[in-house]
Backbone bond lengths (Angstrom), bond angles and torsions (degrees), N, CA, C in turn:
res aa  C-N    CA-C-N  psi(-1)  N-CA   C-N-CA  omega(-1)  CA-C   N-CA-C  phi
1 X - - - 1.451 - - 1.529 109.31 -
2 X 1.211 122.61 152.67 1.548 117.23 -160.50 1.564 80.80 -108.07
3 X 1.817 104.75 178.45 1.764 98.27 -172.62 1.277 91.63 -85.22
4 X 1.733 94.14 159.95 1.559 111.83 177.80 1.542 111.01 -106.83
5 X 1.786 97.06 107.66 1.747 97.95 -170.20 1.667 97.01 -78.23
6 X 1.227 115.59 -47.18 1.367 91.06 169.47 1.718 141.68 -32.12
7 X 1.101 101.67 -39.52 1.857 110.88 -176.48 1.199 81.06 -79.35
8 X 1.181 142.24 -67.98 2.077 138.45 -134.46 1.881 75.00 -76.11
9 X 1.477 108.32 -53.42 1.768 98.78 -155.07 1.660 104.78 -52.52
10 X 1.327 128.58 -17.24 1.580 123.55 -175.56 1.702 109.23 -69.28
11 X 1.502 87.10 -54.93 1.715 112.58 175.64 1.642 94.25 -23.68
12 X 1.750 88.23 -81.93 1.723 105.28 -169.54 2.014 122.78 -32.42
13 X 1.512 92.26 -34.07 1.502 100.94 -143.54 1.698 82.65 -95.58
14 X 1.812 124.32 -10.34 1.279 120.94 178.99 1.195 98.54 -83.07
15 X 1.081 127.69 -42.84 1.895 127.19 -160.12 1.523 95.77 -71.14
16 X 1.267 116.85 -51.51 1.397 124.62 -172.57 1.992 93.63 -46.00
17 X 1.262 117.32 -67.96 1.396 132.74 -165.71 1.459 98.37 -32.82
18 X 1.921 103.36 -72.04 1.236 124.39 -164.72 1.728 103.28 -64.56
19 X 1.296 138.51 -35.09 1.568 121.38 161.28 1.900 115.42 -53.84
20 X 0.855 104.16 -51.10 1.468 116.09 170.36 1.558 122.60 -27.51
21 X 1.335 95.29 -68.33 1.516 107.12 -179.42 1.791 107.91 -94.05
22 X 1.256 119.44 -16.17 1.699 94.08 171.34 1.866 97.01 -143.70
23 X 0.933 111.04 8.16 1.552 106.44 144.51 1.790 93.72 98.84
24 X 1.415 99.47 170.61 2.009 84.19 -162.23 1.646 103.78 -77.95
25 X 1.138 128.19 -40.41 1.726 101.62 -175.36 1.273 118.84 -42.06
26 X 1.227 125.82 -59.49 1.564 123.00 159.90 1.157 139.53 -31.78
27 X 1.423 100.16 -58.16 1.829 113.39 168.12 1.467 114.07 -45.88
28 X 1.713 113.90 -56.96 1.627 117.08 155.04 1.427 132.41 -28.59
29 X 1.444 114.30 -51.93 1.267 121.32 174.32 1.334 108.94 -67.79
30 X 1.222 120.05 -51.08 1.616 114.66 -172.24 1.304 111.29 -81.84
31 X 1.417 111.87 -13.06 1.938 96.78 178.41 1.517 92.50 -70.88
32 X 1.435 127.72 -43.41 1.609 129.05 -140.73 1.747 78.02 -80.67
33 X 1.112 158.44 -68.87 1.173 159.68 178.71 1.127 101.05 -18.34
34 X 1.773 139.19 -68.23 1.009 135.29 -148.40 1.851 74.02 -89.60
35 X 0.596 146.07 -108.74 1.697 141.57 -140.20 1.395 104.83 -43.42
36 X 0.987 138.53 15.74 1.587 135.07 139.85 1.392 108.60 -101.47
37 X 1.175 147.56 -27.02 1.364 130.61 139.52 1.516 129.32 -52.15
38 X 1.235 119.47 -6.83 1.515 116.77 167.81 1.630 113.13 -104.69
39 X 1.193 95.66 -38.54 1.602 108.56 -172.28 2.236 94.93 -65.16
40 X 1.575 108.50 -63.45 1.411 98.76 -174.97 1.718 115.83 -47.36
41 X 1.427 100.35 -48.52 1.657 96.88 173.37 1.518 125.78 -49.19
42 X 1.491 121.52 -32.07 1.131 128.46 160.58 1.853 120.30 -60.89
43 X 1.254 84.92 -54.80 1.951 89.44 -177.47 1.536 112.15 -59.08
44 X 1.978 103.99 -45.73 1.653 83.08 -173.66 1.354 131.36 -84.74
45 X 1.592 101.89 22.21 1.901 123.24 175.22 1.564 92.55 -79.18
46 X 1.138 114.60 -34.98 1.718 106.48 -177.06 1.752 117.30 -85.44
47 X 1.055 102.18 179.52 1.593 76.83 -169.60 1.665 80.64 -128.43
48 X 1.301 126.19 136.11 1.237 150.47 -173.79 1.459 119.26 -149.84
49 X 1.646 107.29 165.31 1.729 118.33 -154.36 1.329 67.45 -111.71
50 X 1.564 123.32 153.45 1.571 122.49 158.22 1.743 111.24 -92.33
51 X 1.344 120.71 97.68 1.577 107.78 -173.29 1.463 85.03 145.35
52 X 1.068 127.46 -14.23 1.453 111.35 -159.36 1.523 113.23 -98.82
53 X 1.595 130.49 106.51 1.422 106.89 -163.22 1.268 106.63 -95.36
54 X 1.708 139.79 39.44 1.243 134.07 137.72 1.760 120.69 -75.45
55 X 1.501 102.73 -32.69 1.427 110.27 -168.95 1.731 87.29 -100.52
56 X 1.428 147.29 42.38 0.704 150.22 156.58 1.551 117.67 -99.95
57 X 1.818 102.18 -46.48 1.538 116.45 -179.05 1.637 95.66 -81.08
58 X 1.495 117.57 -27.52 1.525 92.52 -163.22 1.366 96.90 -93.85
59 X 1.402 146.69 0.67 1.696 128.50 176.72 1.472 105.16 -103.90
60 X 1.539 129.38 -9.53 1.077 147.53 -153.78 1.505 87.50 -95.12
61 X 1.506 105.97 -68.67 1.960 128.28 -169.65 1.869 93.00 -55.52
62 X 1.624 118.56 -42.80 1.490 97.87 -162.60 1.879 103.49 -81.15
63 X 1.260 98.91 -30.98 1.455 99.76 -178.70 1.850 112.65 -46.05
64 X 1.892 104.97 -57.80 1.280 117.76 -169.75 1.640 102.16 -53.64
65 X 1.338 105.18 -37.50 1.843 107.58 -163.70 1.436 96.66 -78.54
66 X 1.516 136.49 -29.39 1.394 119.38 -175.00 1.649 113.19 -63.92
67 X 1.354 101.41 -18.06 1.683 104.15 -154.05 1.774 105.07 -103.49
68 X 1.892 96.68 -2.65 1.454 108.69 162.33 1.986 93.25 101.10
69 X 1.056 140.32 14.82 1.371 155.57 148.99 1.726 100.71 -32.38
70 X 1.085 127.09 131.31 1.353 95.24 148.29 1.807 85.88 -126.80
71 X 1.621 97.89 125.83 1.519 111.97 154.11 1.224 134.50 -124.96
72 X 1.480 117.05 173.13 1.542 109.54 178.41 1.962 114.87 -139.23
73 X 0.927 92.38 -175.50 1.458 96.74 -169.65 1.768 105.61 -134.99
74 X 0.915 110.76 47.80 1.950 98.02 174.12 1.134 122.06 -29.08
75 X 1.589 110.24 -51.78 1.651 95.34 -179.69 1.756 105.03 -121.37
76 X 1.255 123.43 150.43 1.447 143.65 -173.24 1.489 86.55 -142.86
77 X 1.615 104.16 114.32 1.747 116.42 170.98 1.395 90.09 -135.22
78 X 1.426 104.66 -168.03 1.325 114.36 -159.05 1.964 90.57 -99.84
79 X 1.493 96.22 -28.77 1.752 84.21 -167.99 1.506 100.36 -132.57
80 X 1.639 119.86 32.88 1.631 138.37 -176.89 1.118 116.67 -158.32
81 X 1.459 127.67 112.31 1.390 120.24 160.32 1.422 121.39 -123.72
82 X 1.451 143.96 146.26 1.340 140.70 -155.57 1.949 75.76 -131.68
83 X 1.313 104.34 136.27 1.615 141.52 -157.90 1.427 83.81 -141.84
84 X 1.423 119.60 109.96 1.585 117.59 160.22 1.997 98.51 -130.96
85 X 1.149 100.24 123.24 1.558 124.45 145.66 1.312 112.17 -60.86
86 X 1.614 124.74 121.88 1.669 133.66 161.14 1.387 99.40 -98.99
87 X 1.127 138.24 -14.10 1.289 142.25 -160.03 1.573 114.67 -125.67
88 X 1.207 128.99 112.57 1.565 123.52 174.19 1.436 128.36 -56.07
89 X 0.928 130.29 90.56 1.694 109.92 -161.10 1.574 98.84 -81.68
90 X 1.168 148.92 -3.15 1.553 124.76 165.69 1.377 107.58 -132.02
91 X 1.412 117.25 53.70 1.234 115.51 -169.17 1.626 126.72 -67.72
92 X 1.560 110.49 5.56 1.576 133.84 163.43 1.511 112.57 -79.21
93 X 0.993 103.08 8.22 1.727 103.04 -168.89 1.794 90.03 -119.79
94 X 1.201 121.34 -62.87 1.862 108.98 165.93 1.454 113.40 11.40
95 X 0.988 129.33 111.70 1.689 152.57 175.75 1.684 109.13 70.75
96 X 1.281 105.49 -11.85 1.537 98.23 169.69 1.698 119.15 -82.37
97 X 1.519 111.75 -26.08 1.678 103.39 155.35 1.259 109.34 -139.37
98 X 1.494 94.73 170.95 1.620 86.44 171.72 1.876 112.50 -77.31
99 X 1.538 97.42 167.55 1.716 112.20 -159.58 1.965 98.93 -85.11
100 X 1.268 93.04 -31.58 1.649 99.07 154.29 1.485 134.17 -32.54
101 X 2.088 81.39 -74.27 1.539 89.84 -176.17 1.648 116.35 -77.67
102 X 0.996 103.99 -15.02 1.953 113.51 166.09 1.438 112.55 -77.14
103 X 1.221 110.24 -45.76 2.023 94.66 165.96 1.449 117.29 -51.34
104 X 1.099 99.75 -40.41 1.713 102.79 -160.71 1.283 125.09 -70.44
105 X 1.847 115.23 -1.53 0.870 137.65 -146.40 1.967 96.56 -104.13
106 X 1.454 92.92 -26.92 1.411 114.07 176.87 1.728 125.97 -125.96
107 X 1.094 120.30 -7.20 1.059 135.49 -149.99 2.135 92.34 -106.50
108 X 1.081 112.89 -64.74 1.123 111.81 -179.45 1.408 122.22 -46.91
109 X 1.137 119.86 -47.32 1.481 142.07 165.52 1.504 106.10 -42.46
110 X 0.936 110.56 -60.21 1.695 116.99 -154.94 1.464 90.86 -85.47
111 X 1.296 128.25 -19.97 1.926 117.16 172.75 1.334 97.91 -100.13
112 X 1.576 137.29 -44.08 1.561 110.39 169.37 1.190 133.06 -65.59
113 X 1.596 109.70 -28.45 1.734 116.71 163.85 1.694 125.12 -55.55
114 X 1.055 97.53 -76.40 1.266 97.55 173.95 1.758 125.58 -67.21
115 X 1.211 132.19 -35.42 1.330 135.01 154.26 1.392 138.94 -79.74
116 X 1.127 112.37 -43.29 1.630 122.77 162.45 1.579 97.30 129.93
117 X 1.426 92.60 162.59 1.418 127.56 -179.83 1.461 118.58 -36.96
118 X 1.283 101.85 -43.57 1.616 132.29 167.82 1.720 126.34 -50.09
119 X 1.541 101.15 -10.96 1.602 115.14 -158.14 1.632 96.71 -95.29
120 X 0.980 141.53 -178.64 1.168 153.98 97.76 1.431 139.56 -130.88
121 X 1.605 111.44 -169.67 1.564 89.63 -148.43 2.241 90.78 -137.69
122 X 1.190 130.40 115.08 0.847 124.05 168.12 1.408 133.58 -90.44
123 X 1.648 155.40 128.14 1.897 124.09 -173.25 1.786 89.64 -90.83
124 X 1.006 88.54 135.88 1.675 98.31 166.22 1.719 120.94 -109.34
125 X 1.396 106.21 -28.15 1.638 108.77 164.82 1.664 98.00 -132.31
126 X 1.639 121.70 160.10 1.777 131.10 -174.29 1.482 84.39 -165.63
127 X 1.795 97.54 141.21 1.129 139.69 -130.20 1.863 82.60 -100.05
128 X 1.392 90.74 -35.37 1.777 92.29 -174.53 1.471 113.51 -85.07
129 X 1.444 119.51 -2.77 1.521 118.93 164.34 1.280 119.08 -112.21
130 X 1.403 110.98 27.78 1.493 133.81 155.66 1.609 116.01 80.12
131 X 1.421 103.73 33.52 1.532 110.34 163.07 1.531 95.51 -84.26
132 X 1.730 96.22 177.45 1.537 103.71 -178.50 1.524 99.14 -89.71
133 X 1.336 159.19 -25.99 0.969 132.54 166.83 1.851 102.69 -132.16
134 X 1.156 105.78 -172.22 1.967 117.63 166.37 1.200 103.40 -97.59
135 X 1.877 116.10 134.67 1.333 88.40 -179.96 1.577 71.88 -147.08
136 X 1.315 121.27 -176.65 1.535 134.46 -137.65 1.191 94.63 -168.97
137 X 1.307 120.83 135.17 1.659 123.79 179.27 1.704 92.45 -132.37
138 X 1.181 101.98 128.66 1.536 124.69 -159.47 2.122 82.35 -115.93
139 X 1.766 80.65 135.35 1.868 86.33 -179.54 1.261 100.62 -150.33
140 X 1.445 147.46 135.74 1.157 136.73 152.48 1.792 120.40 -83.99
141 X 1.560 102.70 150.29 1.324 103.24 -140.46 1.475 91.88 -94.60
């Protein structure tokens, strides 16, 4: 599936809205709100172990690829996983926030949800400071 600028362009054009009218701490909170209401509705259609970092890359990898993502996973360990984005999914948002505070908005969720509390998630290369992709090294602590 190729990416879908339409779906990311709503995303984009909400955060944009929601900074606008109540200014970015808010907009932050409520974008990351609404993308854990889309993202959980997606995950708990799949059926997954919570802890498990194979069923982490594979509901994570089918979700990103339906929505036109293309990502990958080099490594799947038992207590490490590397999550790389080739594809920008809000690439309308670039200099309007930081790539930080826009991961985090989704990123936390999807390693405490599906893995546990115990996980965390560091970016070590981003797509918007001119590596070739974003990639995320997933570690339990």
């Amino acid at each position: 599936m190729e990416y879908n600028s339409a779906f990311f362009g709503l995303y984009q054009n909400l955060f944009l809205v929601l900074e606008s009218e109540l200014g970015r701490s808010r907009a932050i909170e409520l974008f990351g709100k609404i993308m854990v209401m889309g993202l959980k509705k997606a995950y708990d259609a799949s059926s997954f172990s919570r802890g498990n970092p194979e069923d982490f890359a594979r509901v994570v990898g089918a979700r990103d690829n339906s929505v036109g993502l293309r990502v990958e996973f080099p490594i799947v360990e038992n207590r490490r996983i590397v999550y790389q984005f080739w594809t920008d999914p809000f690439p309308g948002l670039k200099g309007k926030i930081e790539p930080e505070e826009l991961d985090a908005t989704y990123m936390q969720f999807k390693v405490s949800y599906l893995l546990g509390d115990n996980w965390y998630y560091k970016t070590t290369k981003h797509i918007w400071h001119g590596n070739d992709c974003t990639e995320h090294v997933i570690e339990e602590k």
